[in-house]
N, CA, C and O atoms as CSV, one atom per row, in Angstrom:
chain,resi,resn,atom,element,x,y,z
A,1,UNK,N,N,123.715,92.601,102.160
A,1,UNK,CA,C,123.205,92.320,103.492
A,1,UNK,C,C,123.032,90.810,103.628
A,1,UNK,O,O,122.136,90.198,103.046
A,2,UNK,N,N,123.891,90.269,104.387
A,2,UNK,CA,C,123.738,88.798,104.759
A,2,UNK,C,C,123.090,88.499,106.235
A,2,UNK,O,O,123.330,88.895,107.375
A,3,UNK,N,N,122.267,87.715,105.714
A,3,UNK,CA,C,121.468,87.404,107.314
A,3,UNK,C,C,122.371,86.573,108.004
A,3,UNK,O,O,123.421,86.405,107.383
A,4,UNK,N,N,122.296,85.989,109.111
A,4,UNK,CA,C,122.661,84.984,109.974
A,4,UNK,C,C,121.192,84.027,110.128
A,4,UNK,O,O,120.082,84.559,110.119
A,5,UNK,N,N,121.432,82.325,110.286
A,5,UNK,CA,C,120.527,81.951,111.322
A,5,UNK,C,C,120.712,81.385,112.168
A,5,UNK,O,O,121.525,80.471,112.030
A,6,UNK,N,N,120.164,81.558,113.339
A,6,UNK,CA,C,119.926,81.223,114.510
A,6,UNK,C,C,119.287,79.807,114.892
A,6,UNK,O,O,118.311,79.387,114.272
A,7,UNK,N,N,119.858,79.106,115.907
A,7,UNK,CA,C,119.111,78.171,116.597
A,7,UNK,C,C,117.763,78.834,118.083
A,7,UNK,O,O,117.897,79.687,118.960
A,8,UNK,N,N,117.243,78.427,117.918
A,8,UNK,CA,C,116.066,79.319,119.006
A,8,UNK,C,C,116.522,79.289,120.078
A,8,UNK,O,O,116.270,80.209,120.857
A,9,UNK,N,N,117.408,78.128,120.488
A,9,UNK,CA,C,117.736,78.304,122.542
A,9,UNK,C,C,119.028,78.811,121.857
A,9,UNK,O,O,119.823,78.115,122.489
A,10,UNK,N,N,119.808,79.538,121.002
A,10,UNK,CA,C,120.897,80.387,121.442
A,10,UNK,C,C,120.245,81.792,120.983
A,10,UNK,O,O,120.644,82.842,121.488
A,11,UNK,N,N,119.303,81.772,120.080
A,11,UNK,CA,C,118.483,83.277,120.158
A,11,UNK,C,C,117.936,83.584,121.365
A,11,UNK,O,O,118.029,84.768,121.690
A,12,UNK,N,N,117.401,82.858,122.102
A,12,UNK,CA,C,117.278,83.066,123.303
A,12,UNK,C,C,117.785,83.718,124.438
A,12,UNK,O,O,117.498,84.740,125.061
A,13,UNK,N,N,119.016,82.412,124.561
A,13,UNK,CA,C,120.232,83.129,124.900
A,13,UNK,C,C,121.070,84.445,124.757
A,13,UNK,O,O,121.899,84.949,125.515
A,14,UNK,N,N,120.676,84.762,123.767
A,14,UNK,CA,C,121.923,85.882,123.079
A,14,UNK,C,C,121.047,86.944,122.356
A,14,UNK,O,O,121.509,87.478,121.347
A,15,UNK,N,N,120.010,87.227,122.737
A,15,UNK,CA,C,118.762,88.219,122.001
A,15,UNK,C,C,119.034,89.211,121.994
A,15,UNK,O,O,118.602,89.736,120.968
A,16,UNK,N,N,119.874,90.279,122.957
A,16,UNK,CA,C,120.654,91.463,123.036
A,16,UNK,C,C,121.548,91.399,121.978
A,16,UNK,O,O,121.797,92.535,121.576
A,17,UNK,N,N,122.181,90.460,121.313
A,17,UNK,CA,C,123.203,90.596,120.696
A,17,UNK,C,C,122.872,90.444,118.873
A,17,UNK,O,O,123.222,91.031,117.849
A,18,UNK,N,N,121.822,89.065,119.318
A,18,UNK,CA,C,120.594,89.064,117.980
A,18,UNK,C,C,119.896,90.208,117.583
A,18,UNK,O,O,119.946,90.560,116.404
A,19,UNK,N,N,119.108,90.973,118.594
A,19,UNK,CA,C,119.112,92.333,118.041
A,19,UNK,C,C,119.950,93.664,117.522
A,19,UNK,O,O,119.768,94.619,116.768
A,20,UNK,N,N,120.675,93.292,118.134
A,20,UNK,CA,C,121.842,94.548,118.015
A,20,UNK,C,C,122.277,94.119,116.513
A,20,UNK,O,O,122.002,94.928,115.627
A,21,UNK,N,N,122.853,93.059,116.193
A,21,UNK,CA,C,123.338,92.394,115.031
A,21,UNK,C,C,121.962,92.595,113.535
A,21,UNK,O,O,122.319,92.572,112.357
A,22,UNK,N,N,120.696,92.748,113.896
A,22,UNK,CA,C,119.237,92.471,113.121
A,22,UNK,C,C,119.709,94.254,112.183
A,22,UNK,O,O,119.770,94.516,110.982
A,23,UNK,N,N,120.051,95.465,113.910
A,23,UNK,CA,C,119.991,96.794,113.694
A,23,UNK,C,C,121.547,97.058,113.058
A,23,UNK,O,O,121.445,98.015,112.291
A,24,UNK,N,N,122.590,96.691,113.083
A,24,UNK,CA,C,123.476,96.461,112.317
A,24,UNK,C,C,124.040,96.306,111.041
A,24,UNK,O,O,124.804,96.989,110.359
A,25,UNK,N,N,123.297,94.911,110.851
A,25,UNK,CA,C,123.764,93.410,109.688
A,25,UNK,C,C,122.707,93.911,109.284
A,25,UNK,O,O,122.951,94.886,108.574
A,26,UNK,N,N,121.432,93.671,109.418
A,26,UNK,CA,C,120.294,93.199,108.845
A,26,UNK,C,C,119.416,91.843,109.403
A,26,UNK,O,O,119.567,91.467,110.565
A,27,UNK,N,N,118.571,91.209,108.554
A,27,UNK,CA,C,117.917,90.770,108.820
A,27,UNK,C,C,117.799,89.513,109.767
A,27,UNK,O,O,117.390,88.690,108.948
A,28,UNK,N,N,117.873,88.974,110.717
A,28,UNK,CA,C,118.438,87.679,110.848
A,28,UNK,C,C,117.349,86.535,111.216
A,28,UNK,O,O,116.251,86.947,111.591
A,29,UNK,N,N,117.544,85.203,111.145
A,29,UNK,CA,C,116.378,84.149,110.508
A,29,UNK,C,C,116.579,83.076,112.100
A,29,UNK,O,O,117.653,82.556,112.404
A,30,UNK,N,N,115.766,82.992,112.622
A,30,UNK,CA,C,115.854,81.813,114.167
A,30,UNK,C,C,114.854,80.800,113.524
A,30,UNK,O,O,113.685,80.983,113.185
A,31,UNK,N,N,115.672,79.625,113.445
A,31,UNK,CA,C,115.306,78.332,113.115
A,31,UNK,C,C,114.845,77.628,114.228
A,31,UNK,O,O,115.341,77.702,115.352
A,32,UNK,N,N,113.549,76.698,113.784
A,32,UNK,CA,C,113.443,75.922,114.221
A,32,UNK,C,C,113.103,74.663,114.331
A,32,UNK,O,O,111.997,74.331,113.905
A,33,UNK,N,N,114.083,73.563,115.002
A,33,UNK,CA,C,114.808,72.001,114.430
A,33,UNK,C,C,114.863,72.205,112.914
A,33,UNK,O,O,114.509,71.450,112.009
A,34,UNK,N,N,115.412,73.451,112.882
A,34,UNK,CA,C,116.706,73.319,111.751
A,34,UNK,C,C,115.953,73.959,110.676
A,34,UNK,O,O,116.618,74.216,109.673
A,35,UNK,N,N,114.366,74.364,110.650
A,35,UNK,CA,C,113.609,74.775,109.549
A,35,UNK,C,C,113.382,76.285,110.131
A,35,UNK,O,O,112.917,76.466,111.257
A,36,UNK,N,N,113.801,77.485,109.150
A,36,UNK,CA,C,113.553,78.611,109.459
A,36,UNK,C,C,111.832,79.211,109.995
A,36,UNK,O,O,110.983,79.302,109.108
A,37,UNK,N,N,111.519,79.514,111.180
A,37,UNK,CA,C,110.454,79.990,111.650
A,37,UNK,C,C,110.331,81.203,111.601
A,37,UNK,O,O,109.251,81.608,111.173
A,38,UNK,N,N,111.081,81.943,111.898
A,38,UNK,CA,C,110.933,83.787,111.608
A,38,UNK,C,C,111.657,84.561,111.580
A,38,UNK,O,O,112.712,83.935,111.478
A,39,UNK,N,N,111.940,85.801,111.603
A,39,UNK,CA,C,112.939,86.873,111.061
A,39,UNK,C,C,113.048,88.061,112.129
A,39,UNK,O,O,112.063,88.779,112.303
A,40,UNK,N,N,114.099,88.256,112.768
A,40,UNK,CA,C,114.165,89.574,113.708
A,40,UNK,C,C,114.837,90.480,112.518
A,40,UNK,O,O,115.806,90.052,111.891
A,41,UNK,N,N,114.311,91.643,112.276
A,41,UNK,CA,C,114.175,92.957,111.705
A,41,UNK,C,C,114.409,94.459,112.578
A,41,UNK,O,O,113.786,94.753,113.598
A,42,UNK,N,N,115.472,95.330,111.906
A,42,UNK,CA,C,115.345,96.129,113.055
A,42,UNK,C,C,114.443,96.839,112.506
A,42,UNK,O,O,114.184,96.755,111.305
A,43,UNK,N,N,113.671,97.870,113.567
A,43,UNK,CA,C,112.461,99.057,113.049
A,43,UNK,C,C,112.560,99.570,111.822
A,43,UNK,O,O,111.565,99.537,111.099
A,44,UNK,N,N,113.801,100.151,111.346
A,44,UNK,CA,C,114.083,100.321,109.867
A,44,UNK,C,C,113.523,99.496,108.560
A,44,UNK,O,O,112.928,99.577,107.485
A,45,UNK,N,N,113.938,98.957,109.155
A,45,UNK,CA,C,113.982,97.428,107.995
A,45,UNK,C,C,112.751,97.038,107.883
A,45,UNK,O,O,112.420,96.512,106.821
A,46,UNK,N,N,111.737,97.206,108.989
A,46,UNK,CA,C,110.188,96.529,109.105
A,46,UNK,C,C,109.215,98.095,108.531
A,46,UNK,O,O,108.150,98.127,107.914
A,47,UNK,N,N,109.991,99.138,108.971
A,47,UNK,CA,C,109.540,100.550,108.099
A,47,UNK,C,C,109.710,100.164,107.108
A,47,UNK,O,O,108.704,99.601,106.674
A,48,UNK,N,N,110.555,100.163,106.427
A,48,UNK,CA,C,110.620,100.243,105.089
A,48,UNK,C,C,110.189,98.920,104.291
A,48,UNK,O,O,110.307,98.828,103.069
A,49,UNK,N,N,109.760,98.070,104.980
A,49,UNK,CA,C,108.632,96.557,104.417
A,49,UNK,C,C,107.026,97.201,104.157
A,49,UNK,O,O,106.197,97.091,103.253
A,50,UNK,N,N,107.081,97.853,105.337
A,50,UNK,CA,C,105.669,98.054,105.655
A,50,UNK,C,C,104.584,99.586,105.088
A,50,UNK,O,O,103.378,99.788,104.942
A,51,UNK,N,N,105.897,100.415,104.907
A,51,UNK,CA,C,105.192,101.537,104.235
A,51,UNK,C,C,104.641,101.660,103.025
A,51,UNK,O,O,105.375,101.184,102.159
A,52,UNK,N,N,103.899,101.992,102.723
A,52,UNK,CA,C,103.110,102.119,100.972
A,52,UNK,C,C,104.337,103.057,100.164
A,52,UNK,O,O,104.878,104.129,100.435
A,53,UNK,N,N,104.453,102.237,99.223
A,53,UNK,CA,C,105.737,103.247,97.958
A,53,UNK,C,C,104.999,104.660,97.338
A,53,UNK,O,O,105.558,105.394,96.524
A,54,UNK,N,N,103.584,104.899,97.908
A,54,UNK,CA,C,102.790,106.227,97.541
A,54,UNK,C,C,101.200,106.523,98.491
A,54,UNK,O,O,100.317,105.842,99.014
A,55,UNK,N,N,101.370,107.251,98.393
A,55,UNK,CA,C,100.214,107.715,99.431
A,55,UNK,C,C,99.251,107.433,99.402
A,55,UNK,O,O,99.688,108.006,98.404
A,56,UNK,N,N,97.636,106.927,99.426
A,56,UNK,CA,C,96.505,107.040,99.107
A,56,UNK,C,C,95.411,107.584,97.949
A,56,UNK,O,O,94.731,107.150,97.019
A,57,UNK,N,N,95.680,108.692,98.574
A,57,UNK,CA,C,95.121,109.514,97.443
A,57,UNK,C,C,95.863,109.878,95.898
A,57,UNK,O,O,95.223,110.434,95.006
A,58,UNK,N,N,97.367,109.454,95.738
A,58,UNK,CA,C,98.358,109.499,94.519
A,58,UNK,C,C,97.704,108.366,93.898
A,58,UNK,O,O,97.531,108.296,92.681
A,59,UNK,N,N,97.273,107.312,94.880
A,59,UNK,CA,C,97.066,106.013,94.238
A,59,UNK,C,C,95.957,105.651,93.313
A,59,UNK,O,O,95.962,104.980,92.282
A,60,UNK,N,N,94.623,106.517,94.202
A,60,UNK,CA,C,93.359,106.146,93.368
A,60,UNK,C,C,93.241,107.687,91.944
A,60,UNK,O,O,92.332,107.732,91.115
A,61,UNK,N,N,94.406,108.760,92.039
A,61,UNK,CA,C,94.687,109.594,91.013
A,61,UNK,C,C,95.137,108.667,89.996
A,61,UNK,O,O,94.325,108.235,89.178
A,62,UNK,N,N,96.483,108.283,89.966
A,62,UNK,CA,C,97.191,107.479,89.470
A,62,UNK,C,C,96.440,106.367,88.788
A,62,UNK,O,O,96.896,105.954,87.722
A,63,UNK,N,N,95.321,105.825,89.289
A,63,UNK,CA,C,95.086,104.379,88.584
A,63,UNK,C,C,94.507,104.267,87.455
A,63,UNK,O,O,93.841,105.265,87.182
A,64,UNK,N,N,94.481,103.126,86.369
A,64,UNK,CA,C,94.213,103.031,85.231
A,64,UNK,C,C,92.459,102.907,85.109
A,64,UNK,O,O,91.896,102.927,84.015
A,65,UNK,N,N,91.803,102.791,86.273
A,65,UNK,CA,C,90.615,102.629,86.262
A,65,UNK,C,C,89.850,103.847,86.444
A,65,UNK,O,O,88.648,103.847,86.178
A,66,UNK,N,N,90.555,105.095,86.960
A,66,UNK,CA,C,89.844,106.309,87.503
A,66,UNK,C,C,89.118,106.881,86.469
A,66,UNK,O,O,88.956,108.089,86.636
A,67,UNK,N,N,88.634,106.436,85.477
A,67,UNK,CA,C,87.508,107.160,84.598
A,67,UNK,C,C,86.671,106.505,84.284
A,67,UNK,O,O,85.874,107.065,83.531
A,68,UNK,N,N,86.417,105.314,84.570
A,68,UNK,CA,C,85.391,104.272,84.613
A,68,UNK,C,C,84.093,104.492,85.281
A,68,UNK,O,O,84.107,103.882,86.350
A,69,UNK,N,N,83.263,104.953,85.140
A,69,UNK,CA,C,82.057,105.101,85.724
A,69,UNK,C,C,81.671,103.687,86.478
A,69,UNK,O,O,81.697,102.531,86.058
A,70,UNK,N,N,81.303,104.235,87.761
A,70,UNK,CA,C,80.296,103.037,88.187
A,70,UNK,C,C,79.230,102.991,88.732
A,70,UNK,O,O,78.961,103.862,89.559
A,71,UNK,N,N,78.164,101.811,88.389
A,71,UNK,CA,C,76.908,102.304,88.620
A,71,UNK,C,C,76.333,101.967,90.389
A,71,UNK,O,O,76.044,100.886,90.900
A,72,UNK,N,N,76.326,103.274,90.951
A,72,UNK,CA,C,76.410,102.972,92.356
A,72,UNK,C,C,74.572,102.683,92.992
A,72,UNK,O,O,74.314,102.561,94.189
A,73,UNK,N,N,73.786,102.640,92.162
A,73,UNK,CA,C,72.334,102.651,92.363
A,73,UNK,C,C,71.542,101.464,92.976
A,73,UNK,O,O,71.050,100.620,92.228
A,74,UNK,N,N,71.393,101.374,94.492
A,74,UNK,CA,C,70.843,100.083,95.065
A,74,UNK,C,C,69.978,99.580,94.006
A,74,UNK,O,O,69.564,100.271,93.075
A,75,UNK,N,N,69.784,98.642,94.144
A,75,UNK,CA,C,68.677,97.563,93.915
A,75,UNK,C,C,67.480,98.057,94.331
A,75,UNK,O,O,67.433,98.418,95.507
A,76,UNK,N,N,65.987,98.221,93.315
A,76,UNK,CA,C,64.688,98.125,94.043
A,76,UNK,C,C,64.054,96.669,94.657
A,76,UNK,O,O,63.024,96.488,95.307
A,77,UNK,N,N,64.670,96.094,94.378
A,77,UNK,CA,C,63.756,94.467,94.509
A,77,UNK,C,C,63.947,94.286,96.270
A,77,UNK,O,O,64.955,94.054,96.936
A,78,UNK,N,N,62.622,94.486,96.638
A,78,UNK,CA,C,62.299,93.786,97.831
A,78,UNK,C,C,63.227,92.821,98.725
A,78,UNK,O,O,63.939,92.075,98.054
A,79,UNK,N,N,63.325,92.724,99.902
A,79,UNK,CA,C,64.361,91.988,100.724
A,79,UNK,C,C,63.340,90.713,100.750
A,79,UNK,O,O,62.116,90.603,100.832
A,80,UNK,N,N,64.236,89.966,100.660
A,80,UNK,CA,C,63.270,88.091,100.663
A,80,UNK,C,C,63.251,87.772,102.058
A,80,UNK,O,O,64.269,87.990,102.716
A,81,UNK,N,N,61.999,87.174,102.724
A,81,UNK,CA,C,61.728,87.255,104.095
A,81,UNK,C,C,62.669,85.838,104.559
A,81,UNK,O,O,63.136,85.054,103.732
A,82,UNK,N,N,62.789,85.738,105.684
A,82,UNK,CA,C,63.558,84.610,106.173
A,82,UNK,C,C,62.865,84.234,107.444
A,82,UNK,O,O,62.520,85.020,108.327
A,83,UNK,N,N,62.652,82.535,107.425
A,83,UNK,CA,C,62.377,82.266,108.842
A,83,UNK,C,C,63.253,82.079,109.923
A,83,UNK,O,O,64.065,81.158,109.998
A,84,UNK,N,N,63.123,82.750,110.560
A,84,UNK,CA,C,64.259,82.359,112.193
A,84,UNK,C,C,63.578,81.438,113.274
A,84,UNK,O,O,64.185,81.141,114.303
């Protein structure tokens, strides 16, 4: 998957075609004065960035810490007064 980049006034210009090309090609990069600023992604592509590789609850099963006791017991010590 090879990106393209873009100048911003022809992404502009040509954004129907920048997208279509993002859902296509892949990823593509709109520069700006010549230094890359950001990335058009099609929905796919930003799914599959954005989803967790496992569910929640697999995760805190799964972890190396899940038998660790912890001691969840507030504090007795008094709240320290404050002037307002």
């Amino acid at each position: 998957m090879m990106s393209m980049q873009w100048q911003i006034q022809e992404a502009k210009n040509r954004l129907s075609h920048l997208v279509k090309k993002a859902t296509d090609e892949g990823p593509q990069i709109i520069s700006v004065r010549g230094k890359p600023a950001a990335v058009v992604l099609s929905v796919d592509g930003y799914q599959r960035l954005t989803k967790p590789k496992t569910r929640l609850t697999n995760f805190f099963k799964e972890s190396p810490i899940q038998n660790i006791e912890l001691d969840l017991e507030r504090s007795a010590d008094r709240v320290r007064e404050v002037e307002l």
